[in-house]
C-alpha positions as CSV (number, residue, x, y, z in Angstrom):
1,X,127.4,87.5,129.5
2,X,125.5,84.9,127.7
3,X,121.5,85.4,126.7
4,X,119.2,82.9,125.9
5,X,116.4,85.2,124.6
6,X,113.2,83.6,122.9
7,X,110.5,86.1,121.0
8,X,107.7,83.7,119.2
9,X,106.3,86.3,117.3
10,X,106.7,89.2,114.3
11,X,106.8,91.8,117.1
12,X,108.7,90.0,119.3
13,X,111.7,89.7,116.6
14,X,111.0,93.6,116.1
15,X,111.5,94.5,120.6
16,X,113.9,91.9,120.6
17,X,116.3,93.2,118.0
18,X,115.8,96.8,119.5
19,X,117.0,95.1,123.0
20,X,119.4,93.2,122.1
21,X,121.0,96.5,120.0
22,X,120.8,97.7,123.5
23,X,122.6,95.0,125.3
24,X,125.3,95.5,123.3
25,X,126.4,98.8,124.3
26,X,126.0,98.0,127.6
27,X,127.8,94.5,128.1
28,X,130.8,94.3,125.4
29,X,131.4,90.4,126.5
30,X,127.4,89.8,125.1
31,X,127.1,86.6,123.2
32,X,123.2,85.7,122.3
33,X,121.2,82.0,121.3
34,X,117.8,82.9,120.4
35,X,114.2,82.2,119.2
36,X,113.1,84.6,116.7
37,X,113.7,86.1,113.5
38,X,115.5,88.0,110.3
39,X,115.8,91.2,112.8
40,X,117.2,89.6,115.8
41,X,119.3,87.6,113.5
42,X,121.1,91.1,112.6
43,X,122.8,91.5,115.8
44,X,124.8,88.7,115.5
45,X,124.7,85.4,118.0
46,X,123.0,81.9,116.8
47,X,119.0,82.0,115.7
48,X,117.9,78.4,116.7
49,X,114.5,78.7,115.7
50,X,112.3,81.1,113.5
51,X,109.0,82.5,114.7
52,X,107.1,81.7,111.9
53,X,107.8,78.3,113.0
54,X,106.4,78.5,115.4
55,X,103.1,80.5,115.2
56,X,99.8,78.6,116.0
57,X,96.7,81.3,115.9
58,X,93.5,80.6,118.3
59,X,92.4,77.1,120.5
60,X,91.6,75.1,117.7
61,X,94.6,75.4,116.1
62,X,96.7,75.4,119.3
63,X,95.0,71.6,120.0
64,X,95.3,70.2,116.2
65,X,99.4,70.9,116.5
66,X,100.2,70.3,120.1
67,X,102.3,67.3,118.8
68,X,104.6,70.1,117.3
69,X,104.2,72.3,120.3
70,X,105.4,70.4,123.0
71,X,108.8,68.8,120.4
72,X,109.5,72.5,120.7
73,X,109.4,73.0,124.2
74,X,111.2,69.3,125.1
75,X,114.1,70.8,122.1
76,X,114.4,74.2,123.9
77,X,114.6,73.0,127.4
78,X,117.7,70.9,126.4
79,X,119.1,73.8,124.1
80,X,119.0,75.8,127.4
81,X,121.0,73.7,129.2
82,X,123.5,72.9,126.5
83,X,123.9,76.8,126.2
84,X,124.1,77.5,130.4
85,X,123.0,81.4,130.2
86,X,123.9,83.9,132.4
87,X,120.0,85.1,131.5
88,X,116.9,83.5,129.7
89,X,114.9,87.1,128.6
90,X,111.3,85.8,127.9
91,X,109.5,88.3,125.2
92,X,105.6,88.1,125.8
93,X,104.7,84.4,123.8
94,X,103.5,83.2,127.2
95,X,101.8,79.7,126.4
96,X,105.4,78.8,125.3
97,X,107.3,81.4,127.6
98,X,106.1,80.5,131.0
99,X,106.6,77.3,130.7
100,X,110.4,77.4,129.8
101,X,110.4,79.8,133.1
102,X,109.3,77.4,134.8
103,X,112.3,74.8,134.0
104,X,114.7,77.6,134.2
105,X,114.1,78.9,137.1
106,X,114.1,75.0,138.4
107,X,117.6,74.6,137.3
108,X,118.8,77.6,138.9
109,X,118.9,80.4,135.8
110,X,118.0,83.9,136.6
111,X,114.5,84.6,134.2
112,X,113.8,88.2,132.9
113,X,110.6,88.6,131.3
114,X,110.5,91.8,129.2
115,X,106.6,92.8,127.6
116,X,104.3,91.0,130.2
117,X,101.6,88.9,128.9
118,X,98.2,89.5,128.6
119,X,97.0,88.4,132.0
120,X,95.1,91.7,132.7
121,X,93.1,90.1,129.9
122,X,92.6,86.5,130.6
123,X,94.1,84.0,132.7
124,X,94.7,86.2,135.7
125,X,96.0,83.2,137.5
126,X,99.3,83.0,135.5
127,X,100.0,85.7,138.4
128,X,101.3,82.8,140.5
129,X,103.3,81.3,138.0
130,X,105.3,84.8,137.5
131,X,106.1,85.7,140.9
132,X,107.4,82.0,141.3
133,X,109.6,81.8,138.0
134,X,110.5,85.4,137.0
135,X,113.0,87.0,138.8
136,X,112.2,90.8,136.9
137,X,109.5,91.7,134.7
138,X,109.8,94.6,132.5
139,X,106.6,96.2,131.1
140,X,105.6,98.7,128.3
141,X,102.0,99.7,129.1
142,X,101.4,102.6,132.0
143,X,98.4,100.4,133.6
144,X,100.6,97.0,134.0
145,X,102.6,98.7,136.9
146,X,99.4,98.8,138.8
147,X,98.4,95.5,138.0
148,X,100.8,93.6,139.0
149,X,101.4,96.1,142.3
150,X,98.1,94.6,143.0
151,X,99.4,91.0,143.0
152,X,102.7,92.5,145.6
153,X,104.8,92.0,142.0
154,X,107.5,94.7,141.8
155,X,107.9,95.1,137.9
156,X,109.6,98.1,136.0
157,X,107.5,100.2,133.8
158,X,110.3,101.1,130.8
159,X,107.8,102.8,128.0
160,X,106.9,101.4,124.6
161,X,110.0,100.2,122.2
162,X,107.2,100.8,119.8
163,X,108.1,104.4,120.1
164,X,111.7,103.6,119.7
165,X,111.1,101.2,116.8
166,X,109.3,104.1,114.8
167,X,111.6,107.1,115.9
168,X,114.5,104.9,114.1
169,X,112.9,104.5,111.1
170,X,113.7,106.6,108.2
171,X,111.7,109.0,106.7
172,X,110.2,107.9,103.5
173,X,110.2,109.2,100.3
174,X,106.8,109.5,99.2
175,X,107.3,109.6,95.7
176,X,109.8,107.1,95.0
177,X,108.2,105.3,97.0
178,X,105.3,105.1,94.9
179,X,107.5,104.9,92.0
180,X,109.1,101.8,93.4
181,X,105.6,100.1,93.7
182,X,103.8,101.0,91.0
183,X,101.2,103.9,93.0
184,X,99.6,106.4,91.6
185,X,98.3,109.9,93.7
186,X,95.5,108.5,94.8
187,X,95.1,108.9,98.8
188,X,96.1,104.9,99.9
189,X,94.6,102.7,102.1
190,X,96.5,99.9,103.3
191,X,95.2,96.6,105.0
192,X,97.1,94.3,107.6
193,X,95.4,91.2,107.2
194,X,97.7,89.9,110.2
195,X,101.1,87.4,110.1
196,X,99.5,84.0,109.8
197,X,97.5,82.2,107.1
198,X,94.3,81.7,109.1
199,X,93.8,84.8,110.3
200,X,94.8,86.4,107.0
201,X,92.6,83.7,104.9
202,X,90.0,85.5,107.2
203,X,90.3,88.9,106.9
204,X,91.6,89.4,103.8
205,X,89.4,89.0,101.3
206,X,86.4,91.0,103.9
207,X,89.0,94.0,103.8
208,X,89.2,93.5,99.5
209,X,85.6,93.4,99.5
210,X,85.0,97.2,100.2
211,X,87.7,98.6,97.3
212,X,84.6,98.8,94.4
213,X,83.0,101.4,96.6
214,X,86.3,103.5,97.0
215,X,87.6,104.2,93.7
216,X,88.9,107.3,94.5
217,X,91.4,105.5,96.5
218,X,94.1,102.8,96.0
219,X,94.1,99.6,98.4
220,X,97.6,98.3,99.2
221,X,98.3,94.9,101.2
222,X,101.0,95.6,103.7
223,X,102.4,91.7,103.8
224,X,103.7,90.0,106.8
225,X,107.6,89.1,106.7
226,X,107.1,85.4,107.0
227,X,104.6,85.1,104.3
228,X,105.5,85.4,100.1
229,X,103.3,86.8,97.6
230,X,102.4,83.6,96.4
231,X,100.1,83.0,99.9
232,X,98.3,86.7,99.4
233,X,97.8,86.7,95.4
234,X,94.7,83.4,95.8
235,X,93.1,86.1,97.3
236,X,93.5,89.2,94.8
237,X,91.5,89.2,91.8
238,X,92.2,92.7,90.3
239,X,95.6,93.9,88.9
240,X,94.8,97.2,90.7
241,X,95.9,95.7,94.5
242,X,99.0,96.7,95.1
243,X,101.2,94.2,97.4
244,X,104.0,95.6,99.1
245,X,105.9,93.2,101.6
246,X,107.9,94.4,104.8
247,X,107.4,97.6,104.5
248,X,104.8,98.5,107.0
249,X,106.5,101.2,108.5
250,X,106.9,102.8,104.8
251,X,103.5,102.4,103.6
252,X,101.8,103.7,107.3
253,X,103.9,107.1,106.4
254,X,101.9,107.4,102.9
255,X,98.1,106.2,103.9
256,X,95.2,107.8,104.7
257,X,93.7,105.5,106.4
258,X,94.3,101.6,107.3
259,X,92.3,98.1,108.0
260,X,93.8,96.7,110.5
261,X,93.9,93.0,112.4
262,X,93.4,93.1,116.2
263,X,97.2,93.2,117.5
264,X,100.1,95.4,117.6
265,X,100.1,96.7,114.1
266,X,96.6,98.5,116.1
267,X,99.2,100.7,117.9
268,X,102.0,101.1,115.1
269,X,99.1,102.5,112.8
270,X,98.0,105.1,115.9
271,X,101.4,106.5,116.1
272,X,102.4,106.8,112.6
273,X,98.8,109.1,113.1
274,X,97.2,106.7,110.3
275,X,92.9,106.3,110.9
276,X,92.3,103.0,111.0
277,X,89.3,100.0,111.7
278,X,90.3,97.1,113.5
279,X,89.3,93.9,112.0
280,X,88.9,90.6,113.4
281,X,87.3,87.7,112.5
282,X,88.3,84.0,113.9
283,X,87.8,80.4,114.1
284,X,84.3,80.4,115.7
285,X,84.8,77.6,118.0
286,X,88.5,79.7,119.2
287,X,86.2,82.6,119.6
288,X,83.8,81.3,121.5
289,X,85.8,79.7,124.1
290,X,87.9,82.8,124.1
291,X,84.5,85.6,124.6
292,X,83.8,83.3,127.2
293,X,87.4,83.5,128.9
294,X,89.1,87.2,128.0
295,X,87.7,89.9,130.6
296,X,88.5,92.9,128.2
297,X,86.3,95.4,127.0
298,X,88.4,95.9,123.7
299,X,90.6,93.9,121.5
300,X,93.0,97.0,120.2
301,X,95.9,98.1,121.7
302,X,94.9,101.8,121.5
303,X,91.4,101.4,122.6
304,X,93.0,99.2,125.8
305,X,95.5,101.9,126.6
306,X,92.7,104.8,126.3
307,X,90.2,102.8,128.1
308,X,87.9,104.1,125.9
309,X,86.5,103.2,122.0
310,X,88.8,105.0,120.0
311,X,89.0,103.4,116.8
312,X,85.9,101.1,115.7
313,X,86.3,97.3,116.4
314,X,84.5,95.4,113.9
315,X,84.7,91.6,115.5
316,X,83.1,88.4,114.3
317,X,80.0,89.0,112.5
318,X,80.2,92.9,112.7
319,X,83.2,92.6,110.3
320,X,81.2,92.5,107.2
321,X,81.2,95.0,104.2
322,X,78.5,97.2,105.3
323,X,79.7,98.0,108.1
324,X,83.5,98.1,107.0
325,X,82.0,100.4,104.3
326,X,80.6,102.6,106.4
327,X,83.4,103.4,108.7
328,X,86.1,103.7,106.7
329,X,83.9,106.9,105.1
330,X,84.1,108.1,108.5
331,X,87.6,108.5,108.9
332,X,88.5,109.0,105.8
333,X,87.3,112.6,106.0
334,X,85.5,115.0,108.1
335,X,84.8,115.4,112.0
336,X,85.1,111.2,112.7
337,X,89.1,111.8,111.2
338,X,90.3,114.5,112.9
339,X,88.5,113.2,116.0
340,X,90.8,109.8,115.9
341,X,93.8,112.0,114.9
342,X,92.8,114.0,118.4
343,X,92.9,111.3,120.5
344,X,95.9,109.7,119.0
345,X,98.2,112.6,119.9
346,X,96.5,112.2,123.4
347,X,97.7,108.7,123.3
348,X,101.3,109.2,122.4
349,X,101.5,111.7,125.5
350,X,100.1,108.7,127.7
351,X,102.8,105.9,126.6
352,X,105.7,108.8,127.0
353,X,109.0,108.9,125.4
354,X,111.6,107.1,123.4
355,X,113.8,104.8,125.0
356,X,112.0,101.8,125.8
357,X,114.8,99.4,124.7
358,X,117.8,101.1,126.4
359,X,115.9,101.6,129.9
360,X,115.2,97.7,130.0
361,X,118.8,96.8,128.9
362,X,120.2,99.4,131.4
363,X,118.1,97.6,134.2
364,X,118.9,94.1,132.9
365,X,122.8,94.4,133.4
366,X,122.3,96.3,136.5
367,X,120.5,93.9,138.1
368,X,122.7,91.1,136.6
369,X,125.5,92.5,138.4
370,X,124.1,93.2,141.8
């Protein structure tokens, strides 16, 4: 069969190479077009367009390229129907997503939607635009089920490929690891300053401005796939910042604790069992607009899924280096650590096993053949 998949994002590439890994054992006849990235790209089939292409951060970033936006969407609409799927799989990326759903399902291609967007958070409405142009939606979170059985949507609940992702990766060595990068044994504390330059230009140098008052520790900057060294080093002034690129999964197995950006590295730190702080800080004008919109009590992943406050948001004006100071002492040792360690084991239990990736490809050729 033929798949049109499009993922818009750094996580997307990582659930969409996992699924289409999947696919492959269970259709021998696949053949795959795709938006995405260097780990789709591995399983073979035609990359048309790169995520980080494609990655515009908050509303006032959205509105200064919306030239470059909507060339996209005209050049993918027209890819589609040069291609003919037998499928267009959707990954999350809804402000681009649902709109190409929308055409497809116009010209008559089946649309599976696999990692629902965020409209438990904000813009419940898209509701309608779902149950008109997605013929299955697959979802990873245990609370989506019910959400969308609210709205008389039948979706599949398939677990977290997050679990999946992290079960296949290989168990580091710690210390050629550390040998490889230059560490020493000093406990490590990594910071995700995100995957694009605003949000890192942001963060970044809040995160750098706590390491004076931990020298007992080392600070390493996990860096986004998408981004060279080049971008991070305007923002390190000391030779003792280590910079370690791609190799999130590596560096989570040797930290202590990590500063993290609001998104799914959130939940990849909770269950590699790594401490963490979440840390956002945004255009003011896209945060305003969005406190005003998102009907969330939390930003994280893990404090979303818990319903409760889990690990310590620091947002806007509350990320500062006080504050960032003063609760990265609590997890780092003591009651607060082993607390956030408690509730992370609590939280694996919740999202359930491995196999996120083969349950949705099982139940995307099923239904592909009914």
């Amino acid at each position: 069969m033929k798949y049109y998949i499009i993922a818009g994002e750094a996580s997307g590439d990582l659930h969409g190479a996992n699924l289409m890994k999947a696919l492959r054992k269970e259709d021998q006849n696949f053949d795959f077009r795709f938006w995405g990235g260097d780990l789709m790209a591995e399983n073979g089939g035609k990359l048309i367009k790169h995520y980080r292409d494609l990655a515009f951060m908050g509303f006032a970033e959205v509105a200064m390229n919306l030239r470059t936006i909507m060339g996209n969407i005209s050049f993918c609409k027209k890819d589609i129907l040069e291609y003919k799927p037998d499928v267009l799989i959707l990954i999350d990326y809804p402000g681009f997503n649902l709109r190409i759903a929308e055409f497809a399902k116009s010209k008559g291609i089946k649309v599976f939607y696999y990692i629902s967007p965020q409209i438990w958070a904000w813009k419940e409405g898209r509701i309608k635009s779902i149950k008109k142009n997605v013929d299955r939606m697959f979802v990873i979170l245990p609370f989506e089920k019910d959400f969308y059985k609210k709205h008389n949507f039948d979706v599949d609940f398939v677990g977290h490929p997050l679990i999946d992702a992290i079960d296949d990766s290989e168990k580091t060595d710690i210390e050629a690891f550390k040998k490889e990068f230059g560490l020493d044994d000093r406990p490590i504390i990594s910071m995700l300053p995100g995957s694009r330059k605003q949000e890192i230009s942001k963060s970044l140098p809040l995160m750098l401005s706590v390491k004076d008052s931990f020298k007992d520790y080392q600070f390493v900057i996990a860096g986004a796939p998408s981004l060279d060294f080049d971008f991070f080093n305007q923002f390190i002034k000391d030779d003792q910042v280590k910079f370690i690129s791609n190799r999130t999964y590596d560096l989570f197995q040797v930290s202590k604790a990590a500063l993290v950006t609001s998104g799914t590295a959130t939940l990849e730190a909770a269950l590699f069992r790594v401490p963490e702080i979440v840390c956002y800080r945004a255009n003011f004008i896209s945060y305003f607009i969005g406190k005003k919109l998102v009907k969330i009590d939390y930003i994280s992943l893990v404090n979303l899924i818990m319903d409760s406050e889990v690990v310590t948001e620091l947002i806007q004006e509350d990320f500062n280096t006080e504050r960032l100071s003063i609760e990265l002492k609590y997890i780092l040792e003591g009651d607060g650590r082993e607390k956030m360690l408690s509730s992370f084991d609590e939280l694996i239990n919740i999202l359930g096993g491995s196999g996120a990736s083969e349950n949705t490809a099982k139940l995307m050729y099923k239904y592909l053949n009914e």
